[in-house]
C-alpha positions in Angstrom: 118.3 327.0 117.1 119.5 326.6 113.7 117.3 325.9 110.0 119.1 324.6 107.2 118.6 325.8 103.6 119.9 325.0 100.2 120.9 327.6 97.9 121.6 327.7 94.3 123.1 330.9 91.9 122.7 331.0 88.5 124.4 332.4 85.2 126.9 334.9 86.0 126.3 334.7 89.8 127.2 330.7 89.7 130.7 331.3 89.4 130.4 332.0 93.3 129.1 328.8 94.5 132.8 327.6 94.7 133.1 330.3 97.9 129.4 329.9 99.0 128.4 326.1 100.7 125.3 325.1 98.8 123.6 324.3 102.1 124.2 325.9 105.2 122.4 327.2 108.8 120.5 330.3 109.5 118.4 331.5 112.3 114.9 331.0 112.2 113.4 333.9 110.5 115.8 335.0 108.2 114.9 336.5 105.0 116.4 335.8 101.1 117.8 339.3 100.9 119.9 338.9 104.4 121.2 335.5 103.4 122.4 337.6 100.4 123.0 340.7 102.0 126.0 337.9 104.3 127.0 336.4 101.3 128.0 340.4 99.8 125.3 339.8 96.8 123.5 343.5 96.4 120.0 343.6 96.1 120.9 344.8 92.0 122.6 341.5 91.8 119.9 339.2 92.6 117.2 340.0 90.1 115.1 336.7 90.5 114.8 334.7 93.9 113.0 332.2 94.1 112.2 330.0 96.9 111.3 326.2 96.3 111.3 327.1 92.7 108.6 329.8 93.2 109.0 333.1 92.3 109.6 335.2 95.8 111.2 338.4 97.3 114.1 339.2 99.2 111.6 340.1 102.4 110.5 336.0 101.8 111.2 334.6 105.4 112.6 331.0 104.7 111.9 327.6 106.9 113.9 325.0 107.5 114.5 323.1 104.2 113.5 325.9 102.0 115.8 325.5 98.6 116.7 329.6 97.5 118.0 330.0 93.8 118.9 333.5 92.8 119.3 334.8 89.6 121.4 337.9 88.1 119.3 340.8 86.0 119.8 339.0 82.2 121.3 341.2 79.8 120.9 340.8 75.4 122.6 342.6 72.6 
């Protein structure tokens, strides 16, 4: 059994999305920071998950329609 989610990356992690399907299948309990982890984004790239546009973890377990957006650590000068 499959779940589908939709995923999202932002600022400098967007340029990505052109290798990484916006919505794909996972198994059923899979967290944010393993869909990552597949996708090669370290846990220092992915400063702000959020899941259904609430701020979550990477440990978040996500269902079956869940929408994950993921943003980088912003940096200022």
């Amino acid at each position: 059994m499959e779940i589908h989610i939709s995923l999202r990356l932002f600022a400098s992690l967007a340029q990505r999305m052109s290798t990484i399907p916006d919505r794909f299948a996972v198994s059923p309990g899979t967290t944010a920071g393993e869909v990552l982890s597949a996708l090669g984004i370290s846990e220092d790239e992915a400063r702000l998950v959020f899941i259904n546009n609430r701020q979550a973890d990477l440990s978040s377990i996500l269902k079956d329609g869940d929408r994950l957006g993921v943003f980088p650590p912003v940096g200022g000068g």
